[in-house]
C-alpha positions in Angstrom: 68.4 37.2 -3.6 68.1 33.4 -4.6 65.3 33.2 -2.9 63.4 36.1 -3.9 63.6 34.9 -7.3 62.4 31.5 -6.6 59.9 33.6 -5.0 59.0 34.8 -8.5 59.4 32.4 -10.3 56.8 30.3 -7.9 54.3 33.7 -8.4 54.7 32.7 -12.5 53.6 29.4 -11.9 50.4 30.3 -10.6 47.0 30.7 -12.6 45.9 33.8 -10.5 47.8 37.4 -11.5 49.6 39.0 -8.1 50.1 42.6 -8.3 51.9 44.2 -5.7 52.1 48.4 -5.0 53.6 50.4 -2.7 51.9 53.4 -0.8 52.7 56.1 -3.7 50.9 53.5 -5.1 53.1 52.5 -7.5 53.9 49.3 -9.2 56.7 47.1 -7.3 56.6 43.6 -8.4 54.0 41.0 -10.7 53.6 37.8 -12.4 53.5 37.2 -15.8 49.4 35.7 -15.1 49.2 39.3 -14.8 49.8 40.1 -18.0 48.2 37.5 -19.7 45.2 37.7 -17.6 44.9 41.5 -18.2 46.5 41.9 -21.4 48.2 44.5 -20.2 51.0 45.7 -22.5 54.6 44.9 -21.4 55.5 48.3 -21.8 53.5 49.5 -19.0 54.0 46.5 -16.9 57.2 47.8 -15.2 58.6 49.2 -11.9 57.4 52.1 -10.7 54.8 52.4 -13.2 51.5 54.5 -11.2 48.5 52.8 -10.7 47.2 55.6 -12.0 48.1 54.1 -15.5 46.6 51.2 -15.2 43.3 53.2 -14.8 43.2 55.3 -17.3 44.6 52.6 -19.6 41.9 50.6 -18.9 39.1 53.3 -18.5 40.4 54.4 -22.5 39.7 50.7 -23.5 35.9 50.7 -22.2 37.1 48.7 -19.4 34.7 49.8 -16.8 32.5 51.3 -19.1 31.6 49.0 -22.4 32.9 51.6 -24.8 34.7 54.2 -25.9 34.2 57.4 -23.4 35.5 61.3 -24.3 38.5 62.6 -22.6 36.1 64.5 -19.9 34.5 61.3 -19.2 37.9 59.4 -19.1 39.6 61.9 -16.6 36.0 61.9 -14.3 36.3 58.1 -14.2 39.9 58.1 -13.4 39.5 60.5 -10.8 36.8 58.6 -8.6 38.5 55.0 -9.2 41.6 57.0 -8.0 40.1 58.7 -5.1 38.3 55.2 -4.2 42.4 53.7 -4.4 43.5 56.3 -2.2 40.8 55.7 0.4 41.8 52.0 0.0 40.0 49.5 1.9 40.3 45.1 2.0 37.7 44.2 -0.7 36.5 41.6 -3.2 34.4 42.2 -5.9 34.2 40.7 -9.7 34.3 42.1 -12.7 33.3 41.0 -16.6 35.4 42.4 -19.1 34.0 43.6 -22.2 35.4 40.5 -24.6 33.0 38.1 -21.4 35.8 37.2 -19.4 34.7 37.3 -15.4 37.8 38.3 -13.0 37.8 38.1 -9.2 40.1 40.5 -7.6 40.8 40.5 -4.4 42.8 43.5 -2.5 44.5 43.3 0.1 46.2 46.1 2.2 50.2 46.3 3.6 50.1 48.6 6.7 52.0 51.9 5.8 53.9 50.1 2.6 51.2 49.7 0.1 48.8 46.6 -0.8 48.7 43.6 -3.3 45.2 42.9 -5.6 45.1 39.2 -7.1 43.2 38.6 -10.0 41.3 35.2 -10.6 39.9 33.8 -14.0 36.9 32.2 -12.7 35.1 33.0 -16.2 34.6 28.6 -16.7 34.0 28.1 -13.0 30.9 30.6 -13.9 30.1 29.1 -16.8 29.9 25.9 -14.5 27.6 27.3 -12.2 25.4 28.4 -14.4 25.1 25.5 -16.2 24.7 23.8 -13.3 21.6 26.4 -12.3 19.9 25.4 -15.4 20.5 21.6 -15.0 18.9 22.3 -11.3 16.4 24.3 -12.3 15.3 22.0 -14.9 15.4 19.1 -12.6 13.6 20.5 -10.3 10.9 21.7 -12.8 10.7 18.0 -14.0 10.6 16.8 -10.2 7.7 19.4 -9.6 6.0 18.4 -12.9 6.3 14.7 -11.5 5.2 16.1 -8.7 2.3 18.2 -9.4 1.4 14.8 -12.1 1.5 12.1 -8.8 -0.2 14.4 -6.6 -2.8 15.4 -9.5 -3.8 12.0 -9.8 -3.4 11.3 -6.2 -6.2 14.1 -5.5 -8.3 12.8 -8.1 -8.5 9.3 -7.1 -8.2 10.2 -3.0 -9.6 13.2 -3.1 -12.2 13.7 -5.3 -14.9 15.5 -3.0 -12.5 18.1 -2.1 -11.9 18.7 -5.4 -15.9 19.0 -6.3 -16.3 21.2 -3.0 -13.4 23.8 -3.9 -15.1 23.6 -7.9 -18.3 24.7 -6.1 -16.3 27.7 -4.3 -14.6 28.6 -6.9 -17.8 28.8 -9.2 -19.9 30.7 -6.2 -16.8 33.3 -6.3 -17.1 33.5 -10.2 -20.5 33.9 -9.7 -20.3 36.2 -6.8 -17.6 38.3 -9.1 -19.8 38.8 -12.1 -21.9 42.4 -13.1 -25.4 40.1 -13.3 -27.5 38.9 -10.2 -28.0 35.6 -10.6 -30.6 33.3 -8.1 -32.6 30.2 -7.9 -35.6 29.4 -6.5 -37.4 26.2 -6.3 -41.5 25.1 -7.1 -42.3 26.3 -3.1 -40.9 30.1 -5.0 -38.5 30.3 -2.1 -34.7 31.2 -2.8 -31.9 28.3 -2.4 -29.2 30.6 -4.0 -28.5 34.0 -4.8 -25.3 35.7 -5.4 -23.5 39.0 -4.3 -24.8 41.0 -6.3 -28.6 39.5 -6.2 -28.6 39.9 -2.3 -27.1 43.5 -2.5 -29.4 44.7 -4.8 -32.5 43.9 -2.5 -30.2 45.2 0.6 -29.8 41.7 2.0 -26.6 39.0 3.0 -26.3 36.1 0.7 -26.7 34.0 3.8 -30.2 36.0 4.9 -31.5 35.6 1.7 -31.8 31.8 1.3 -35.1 30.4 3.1 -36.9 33.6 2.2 -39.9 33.4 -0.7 -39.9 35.9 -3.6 -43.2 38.0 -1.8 -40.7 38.9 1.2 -37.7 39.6 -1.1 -39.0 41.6 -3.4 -42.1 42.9 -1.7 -45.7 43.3 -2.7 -45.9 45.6 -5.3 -42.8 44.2 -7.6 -44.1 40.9 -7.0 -47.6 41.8 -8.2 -45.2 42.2 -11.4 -43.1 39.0 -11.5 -45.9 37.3 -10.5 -47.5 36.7 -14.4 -43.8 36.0 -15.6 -43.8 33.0 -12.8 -47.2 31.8 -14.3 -45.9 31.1 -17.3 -42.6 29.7 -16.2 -44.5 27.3 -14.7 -45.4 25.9 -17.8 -41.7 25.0 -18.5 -41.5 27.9 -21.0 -38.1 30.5 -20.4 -39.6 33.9 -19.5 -38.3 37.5 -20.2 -40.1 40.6 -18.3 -38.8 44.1 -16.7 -39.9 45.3 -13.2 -38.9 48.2 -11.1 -39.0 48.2 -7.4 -38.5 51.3 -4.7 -35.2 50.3 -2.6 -34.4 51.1 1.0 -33.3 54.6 0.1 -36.7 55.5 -1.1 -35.0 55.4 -5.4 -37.1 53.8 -7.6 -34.6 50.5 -9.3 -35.3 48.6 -12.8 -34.4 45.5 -13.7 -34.6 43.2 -16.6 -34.9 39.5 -15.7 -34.7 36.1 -17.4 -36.3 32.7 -15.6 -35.5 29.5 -16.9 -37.4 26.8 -15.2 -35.3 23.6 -14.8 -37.5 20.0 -15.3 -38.3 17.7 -12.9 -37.2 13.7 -13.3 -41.5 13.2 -12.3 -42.3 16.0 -14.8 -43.0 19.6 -14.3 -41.1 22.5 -12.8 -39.0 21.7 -9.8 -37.2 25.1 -9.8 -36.4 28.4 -11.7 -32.8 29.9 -12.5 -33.0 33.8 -12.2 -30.9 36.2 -14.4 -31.1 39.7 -13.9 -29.9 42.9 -14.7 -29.8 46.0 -12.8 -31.2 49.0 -15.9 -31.8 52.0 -13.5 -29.0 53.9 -15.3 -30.0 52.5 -18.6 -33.6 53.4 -18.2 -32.5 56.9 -17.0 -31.0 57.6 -20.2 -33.4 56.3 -22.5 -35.7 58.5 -20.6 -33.0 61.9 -21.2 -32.7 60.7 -25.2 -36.3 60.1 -25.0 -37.0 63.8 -23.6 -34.1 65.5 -25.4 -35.4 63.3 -29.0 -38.6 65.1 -28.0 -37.9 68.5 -27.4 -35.8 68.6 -30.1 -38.7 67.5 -32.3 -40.7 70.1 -30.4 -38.4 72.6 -31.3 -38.3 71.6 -35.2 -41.9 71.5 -35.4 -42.0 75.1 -33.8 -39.6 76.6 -35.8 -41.3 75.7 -38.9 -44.6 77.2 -37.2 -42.4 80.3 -36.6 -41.6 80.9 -40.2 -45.3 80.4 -41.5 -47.0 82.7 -38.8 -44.5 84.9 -40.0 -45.3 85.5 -42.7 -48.8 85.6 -41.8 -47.8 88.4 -39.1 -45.8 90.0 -42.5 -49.2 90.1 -44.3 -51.4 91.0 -41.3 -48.7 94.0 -40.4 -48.1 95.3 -43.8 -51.6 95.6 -44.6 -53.0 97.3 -41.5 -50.4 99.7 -41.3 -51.0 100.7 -45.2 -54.0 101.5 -44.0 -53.8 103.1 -40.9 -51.5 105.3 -43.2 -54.1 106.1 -46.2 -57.3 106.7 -43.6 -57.7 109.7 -42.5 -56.8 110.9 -39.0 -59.5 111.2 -35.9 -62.2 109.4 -37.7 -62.3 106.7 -35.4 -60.8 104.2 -37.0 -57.3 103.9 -34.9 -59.6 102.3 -32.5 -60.0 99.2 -34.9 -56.7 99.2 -36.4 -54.7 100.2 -33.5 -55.4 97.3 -31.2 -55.2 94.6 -34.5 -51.5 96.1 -34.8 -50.5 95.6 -31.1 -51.7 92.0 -31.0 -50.1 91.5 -34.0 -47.1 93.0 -32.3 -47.8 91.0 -29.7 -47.7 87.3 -32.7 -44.5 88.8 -33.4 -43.2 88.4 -29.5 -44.8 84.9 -29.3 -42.6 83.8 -32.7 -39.8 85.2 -31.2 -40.1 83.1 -27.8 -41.2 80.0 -29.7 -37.8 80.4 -32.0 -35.6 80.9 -29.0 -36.9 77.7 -27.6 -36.6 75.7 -30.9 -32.9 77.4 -30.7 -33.5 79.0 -33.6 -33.5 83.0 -32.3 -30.1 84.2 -33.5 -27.7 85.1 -30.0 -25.6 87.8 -29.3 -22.9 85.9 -27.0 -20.3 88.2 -25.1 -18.3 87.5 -21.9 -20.6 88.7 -19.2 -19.3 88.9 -16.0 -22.2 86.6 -14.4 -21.8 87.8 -10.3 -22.3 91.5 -11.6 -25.5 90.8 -14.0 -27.3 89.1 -11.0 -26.7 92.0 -8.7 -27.4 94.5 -10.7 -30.7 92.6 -11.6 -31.5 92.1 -7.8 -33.8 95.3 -7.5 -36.1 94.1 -10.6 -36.1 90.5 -9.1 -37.4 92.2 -5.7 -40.1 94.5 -7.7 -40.9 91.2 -9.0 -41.8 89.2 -6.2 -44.2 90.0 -3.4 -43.2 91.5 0.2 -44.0 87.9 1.6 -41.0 86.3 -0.1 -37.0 86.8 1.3 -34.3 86.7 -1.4 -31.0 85.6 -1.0 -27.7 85.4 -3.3 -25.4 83.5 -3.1 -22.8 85.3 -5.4 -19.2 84.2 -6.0 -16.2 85.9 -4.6 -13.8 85.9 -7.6 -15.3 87.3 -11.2 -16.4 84.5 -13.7 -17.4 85.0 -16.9 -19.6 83.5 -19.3 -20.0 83.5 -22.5 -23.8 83.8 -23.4 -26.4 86.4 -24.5 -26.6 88.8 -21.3 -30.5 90.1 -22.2 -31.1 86.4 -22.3 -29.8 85.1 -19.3 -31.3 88.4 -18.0 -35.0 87.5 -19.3 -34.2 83.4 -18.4 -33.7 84.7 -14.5 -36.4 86.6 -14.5 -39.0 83.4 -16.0 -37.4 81.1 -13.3 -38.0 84.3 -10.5 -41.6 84.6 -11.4 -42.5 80.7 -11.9 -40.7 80.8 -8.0 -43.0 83.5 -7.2 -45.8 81.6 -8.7 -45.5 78.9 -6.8 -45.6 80.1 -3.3 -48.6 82.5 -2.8 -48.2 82.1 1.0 -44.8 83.3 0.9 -40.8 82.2 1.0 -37.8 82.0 -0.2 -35.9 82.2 -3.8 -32.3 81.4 -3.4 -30.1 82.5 -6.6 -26.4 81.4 -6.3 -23.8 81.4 -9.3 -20.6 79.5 -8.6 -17.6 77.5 -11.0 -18.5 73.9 -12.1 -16.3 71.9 -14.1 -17.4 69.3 -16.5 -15.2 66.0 -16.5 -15.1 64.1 -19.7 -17.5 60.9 -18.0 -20.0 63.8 -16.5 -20.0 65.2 -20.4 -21.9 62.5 -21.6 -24.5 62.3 -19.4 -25.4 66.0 -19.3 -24.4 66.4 -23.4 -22.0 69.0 -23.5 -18.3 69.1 -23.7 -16.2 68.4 -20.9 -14.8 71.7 -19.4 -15.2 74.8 -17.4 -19.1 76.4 -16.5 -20.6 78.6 -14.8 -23.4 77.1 -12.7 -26.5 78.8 -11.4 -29.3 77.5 -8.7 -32.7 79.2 -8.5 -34.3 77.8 -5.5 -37.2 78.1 -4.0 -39.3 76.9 -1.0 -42.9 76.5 -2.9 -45.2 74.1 -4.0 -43.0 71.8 -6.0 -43.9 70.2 -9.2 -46.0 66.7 -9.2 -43.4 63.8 -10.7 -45.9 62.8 -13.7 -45.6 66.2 -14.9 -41.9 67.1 -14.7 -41.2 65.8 -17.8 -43.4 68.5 -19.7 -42.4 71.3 -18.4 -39.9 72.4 -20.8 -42.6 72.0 -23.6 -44.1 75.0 -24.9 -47.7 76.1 -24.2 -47.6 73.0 -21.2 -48.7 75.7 -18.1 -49.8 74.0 -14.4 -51.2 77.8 -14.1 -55.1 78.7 -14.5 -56.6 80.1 -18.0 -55.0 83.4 -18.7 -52.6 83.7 -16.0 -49.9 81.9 -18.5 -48.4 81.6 -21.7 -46.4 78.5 -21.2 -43.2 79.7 -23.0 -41.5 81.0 -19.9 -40.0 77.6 -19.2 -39.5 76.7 -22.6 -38.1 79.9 -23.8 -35.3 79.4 -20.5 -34.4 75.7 -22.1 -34.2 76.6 -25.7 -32.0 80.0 -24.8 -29.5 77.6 -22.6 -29.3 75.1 -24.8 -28.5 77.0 -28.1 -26.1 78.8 -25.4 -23.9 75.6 -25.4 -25.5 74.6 -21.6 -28.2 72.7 -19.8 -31.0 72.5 -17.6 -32.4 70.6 -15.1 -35.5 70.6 -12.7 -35.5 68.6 -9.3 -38.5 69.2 -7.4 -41.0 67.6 -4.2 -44.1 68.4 -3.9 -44.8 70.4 -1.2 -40.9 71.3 -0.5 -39.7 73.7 -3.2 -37.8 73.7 -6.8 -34.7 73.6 -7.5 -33.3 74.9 -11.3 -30.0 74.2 -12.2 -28.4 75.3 -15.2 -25.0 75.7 -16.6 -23.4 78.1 -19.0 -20.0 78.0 -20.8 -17.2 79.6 -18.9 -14.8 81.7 -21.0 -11.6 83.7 -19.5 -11.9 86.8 -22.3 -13.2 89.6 -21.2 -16.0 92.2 -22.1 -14.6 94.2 -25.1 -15.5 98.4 -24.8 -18.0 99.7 -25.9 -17.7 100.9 -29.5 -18.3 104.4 -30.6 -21.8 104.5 -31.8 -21.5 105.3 -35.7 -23.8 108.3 -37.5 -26.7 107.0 -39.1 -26.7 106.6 -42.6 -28.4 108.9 -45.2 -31.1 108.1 -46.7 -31.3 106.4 -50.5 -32.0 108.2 -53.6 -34.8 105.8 -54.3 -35.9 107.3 -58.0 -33.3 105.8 -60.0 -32.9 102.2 -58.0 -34.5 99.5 -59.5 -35.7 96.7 -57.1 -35.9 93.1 -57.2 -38.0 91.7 -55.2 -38.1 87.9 -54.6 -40.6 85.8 -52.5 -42.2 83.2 -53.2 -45.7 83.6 -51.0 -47.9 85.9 -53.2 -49.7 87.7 -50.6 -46.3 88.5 -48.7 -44.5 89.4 -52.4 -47.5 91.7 -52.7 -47.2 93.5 -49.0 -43.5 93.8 -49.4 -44.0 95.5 -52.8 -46.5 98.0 -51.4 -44.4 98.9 -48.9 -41.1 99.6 -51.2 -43.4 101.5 -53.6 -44.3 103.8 -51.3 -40.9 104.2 -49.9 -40.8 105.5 -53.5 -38.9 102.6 -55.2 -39.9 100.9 -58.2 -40.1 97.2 -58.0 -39.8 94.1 -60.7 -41.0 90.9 -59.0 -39.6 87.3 -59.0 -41.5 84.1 -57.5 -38.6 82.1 -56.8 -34.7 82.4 -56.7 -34.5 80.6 -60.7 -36.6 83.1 -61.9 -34.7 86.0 -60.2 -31.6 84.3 -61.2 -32.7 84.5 -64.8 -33.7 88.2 -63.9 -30.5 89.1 -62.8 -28.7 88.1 -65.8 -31.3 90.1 -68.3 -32.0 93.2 -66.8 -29.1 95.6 -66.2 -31.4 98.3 -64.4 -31.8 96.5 -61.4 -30.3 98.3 -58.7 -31.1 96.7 -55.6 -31.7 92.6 -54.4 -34.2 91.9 -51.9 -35.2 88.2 -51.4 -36.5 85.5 -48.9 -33.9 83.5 -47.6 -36.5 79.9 -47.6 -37.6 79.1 -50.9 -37.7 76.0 -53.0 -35.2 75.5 -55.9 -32.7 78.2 -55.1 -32.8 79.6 -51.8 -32.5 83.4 -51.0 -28.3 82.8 -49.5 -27.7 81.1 -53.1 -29.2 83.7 -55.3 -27.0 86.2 -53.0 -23.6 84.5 -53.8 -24.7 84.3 -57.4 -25.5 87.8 -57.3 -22.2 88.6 -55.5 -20.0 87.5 -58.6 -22.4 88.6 -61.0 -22.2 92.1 -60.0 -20.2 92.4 -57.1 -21.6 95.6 -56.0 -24.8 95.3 -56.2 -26.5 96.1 -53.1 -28.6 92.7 -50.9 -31.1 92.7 -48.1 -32.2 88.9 -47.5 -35.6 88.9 -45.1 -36.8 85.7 -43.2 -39.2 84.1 -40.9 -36.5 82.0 -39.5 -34.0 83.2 -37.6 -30.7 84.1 -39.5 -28.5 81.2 -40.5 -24.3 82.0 -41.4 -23.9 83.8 -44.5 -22.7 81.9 -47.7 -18.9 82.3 -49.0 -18.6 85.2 -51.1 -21.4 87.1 -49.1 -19.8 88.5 -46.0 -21.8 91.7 -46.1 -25.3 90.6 -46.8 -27.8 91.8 -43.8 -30.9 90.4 -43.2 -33.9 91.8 -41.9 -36.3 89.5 -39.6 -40.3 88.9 -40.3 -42.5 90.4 -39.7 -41.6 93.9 -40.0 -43.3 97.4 -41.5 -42.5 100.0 -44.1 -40.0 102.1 -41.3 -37.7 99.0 -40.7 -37.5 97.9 -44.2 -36.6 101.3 -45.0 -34.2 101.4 -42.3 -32.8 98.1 -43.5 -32.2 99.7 -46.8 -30.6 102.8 -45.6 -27.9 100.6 -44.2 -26.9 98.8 -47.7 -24.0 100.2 -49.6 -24.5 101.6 -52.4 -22.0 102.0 -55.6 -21.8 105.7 -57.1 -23.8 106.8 -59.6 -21.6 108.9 -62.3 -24.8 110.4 -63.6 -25.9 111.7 -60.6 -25.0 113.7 -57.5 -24.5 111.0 -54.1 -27.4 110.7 -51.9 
């Protein structure tokens, strides 16, 4: 017994805390490092006490976890460490408690009685070895500064032509790393350098490149370019040019180039540096803005066009028809006015085609399933083409759906078939296929429109092709390749405008002597056609005796035809040259029952004078007519109609039929 409690007493005396348990496990025996060391309270240190106590005492003190857990945390935690006890194995391991103190515990197992863990402080000894770390690293960072310093100045008094001869390197792999093409060339114009890029961009090695002159490199026809440029380089003075060259693929490449000529100690030139800049992509899309700025000025000019002829068609129309009406019948004279009236007709067609390519011929967009529109329009396409040329579709499996004007696309087919048929008199082919394209955000900017979903369509053929210097006109309207009379010149035209207002584009890639190809694209939408509505009763006709009409326009002769035509639809008419004046109208007379007005006019414009007229009298009936294609309807005016230019007395008293008109308490409804 005396010497078990030496025993102890020499386990007190020690810095380390000894723990030891039996196989229950339960506490049997300790030293007091263990309390200290732990900070364990006394009342738990004791005989018998579970190890399971110790756990979850510590695990409720953030022992193992840095903080404060919830009882179903606590009890998971003291579950695994228990389990991981029970499964006991030797080990070593450290732990840092949360006030910083680092422990080592060691365990050790008892065969079938149990097993003792010692704890170790060795927080300074960590302290120590970190500092000790730094010191190191510190030391050793000094002694490689030293280092790198002696060796530094050992290489630059030893070694200095290494040093120049990895500077050279490293500047040929800067400049071999660099989006520019840089070269030189000395007086004899043959290269002594040229860099990655340089030599790739003529489809030659850097080393294959040196020894050659600039007539081999570049061949004959860019150097009859450069050639000038060198002239003048020659005179010491820096030079800037462009030059294009066709490359091995058969492309045609730009490039802008600078040569500086570098002095000679004896005077003149004893070389040139060469800076270039590949500018194929650039020039490509100055070419597209350059096209697109131009059609789109085209299309501004046209539509302006549109409006004045008509009007001219509105005067032409009106007047022939009054009097085709007041002639009388089978005296011969339908055969004079009767052929000025269709080719007026046929004005009216041309305006229409010349405002769908300036984008200004108002759409009807729906979802049209696109696979079904092209079949269906298969047997016209046939009728359309001669016996000597085989048509093939290439439709897609799945339905997609666009959203565009279907008579459009309908009519845009057809031009494309017939310029196809056009173009090979000896017979072929016209592919049509329609498949899913999607639009990524870096494509989007090339082909302007947003990024997204389209429907794409090729019309192919295997004719003539289209010569490159006339490729670039053939969107334009009245351009035609075809002989006198065979063409309009619109077909093309009319196709662009129509896509393009459609939210799409176009595009034409063609060889002479191997075919066409047209590619277009349309906006892809995932609604779906809507049923067909009930067709509504047409609505009776006006009592035109008692309703007053203004009439506003501010071209005389047109004012005049218009008011003919309402007078003899049996309405009486005050007139008004511009919207002020029929603003002022509006205001004075109470009588007038009905507002019809040009949209385009200076001052106030027909849409204005029908939102004044809106909250002046809120019912009082509007028709708006126009030579331009219908724009969106002003705030306030949501019910406004318009009826296009030109037209004659039957649709302008159709038009009126369809306004709403307020009841009339002295009179029975019309």
């Amino acid at each position: 017994m005396r010497r078990y409690d030496l025993l102890l007493a020499g386990f007190d005396l020690l810095d380390q805390a000894i723990a030891v348990f039996d196989a229950m496990p339960k506490l049997v025996t300790w030293n007091k490092a263990m309390l200290r060391l732990l900070d364990f309270p006394e009342s738990l240190v004791r005989v018998g006490t579970p190890f399971e106590e110790f756990v979850r005492f510590n695990v409720q003190r953030g022992e193992y976890s840095g903080g404060a857990l919830n009882p179903a945390e606590v009890e998971r935690l003291v579950t695994e460490r228990m389990a991981a006890v029970r499964a006991f194995q030797p080990h070593q391991a450290e732990r840092t408690r949360p006030n910083g103190q680092v422990l080592s515990i060691r365990g050790v197992p008892i065969p079938n009685l149990g097993f003792v863990t010692l704890w170790t402080d060795i927080t300074e000894q960590r302290r120590y070895e970190r500092l000790i770390e730094r010191q190191n690293a510190e030391l050793e960072n000094r002694v490689r500064a030293r280092t790198a310093e002696l060796e530094a100045a050992k290489t630059r008094l030893d070694n200095l032509a290494g040093q120049l001869t990895r500077s050279e390197e490293r500047m040929r792999r800067i400049l071999d790393t660099i989006p520019a093409m840089i070269a030189y060339v000395d007086a004899g114009e043959r290269y002594r350098f040229a860099n990655r890029g340089y030599a790739n961009w003529f489809g030659l090695d850097q080393q294959s490149i040196v020894g050659k002159s600039i007539l081999e490199v570049v061949g004959p026809d860019a150097y009859a370019q450069v050639r000038p440029q060198l002239e003048q380089a020659y005179t010491g003075e820096q030079v800037s040019y462009e030059y294009s060259r066709i490359n091995a693929a058969g492309q045609q490449v730009h490039a802008r180039s600078a040569v500086v000529p570098e002095a000679s100690e004896a005077g003149g030139v004893q070389g040139f540096f060469v800076l270039s800049i590949d500018i194929t992509e650039q020039k490509a899309g100055q070419a597209v803005l350059i096209q697109a700025q131009k059609m789109e000025a085209v299309g501004q000019l046209t539509g302006g066009l549109a409006h004045d002829f008509n009007n001219l068609l509105t005067i032409i129309t009106g007047n022939l028809a009054a009097l085709r009406d007041k002639l009388p019948a089978h005296q011969g004279f339908e055969d004079y006015l009767d052929p000025a009236l269709s080719a007026a007709r046929r004005g009216t067609e041309l305006i229409r085609r010349l405002l769908t390519f300036s984008r200004q011929q108002p759409l009807a967009p729906s979802p049209v399933e696109v696979g079904a529109l092209v079949h269906d329009m298969t047997p016209l396409l046939a009728r359309s083409l001669t016996e000597r040329i085989t048509m093939r579709l290439d439709l897609p499996t799945e339905k997609l759906y666009a959203l565009v004007d279907p008579h459009q696309l309908e009519n845009a087919l057809l031009n494309l078939a017939i310029n196809a048929r056009d173009a090979m008199p000896d017979g072929g082919s016209l592919g049509i296929s329609v498949a899913r394209r999607h639009v990524s955000p870096s494509l989007a900017l090339l082909v302007e429109v947003p990024a997204g979903d389209y429907v794409q369509f090729d019309v192919s053929d295997s004719g003539s092709g289209i010569a490159p210097e006339i490729l670039s006109r053939v969107f334009e309207p009245f351009f035609t390749t075809k002989s006198f009379g065979t063409g309009s010149g619109l077909g093309l035209s009319m196709v662009y405008g129509f896509i393009r207002q459609s939210g799409g584009n176009i595009r034409i890639l063609s060889t002479p002597g191997k075919g066409t190809n047209v590619r277009f694209i349309l906006p892809m939408t995932d609604a779906r056609p809507a049923p067909p509505a009930p067709v509504a009763p047409a609505p009776p006709p006006a009592a035109n005796g008692s309703r007053l009409v203004l009439l506003v326009e501010d071209e005389p002769e047109v004012r005049k035809v218009i008011r003919l035509q309402l007078t003899e639809l049996g309405y009486p008419v005050v007139e008004a040259a511009n919207g002020l004046e029929a603003r002022s109208m509006l205001e004075a007379v109470e009588d007038i029952a009905i507002l019809v007005s040009d949209t385009v006019m200076p001052g106030l414009g027909g849409r204005e004078l029908a939102a004044f007229a809106r909250q002046l009298r809120p019912a009082l009936p509007i028709l708006l007519i126009t030579g331009y294609a219908t724009g969106p309807t002003p705030a306030g005016t949501p019910d406004v109609p318009t009826l296009r230019k030109p037209f004659d007395g039957a649709a302008l008293a159709a038009a009126l039929a369809t306004l709403t008109y307020p009841a009339d308490p002295e009179s029975p409804p019309p």
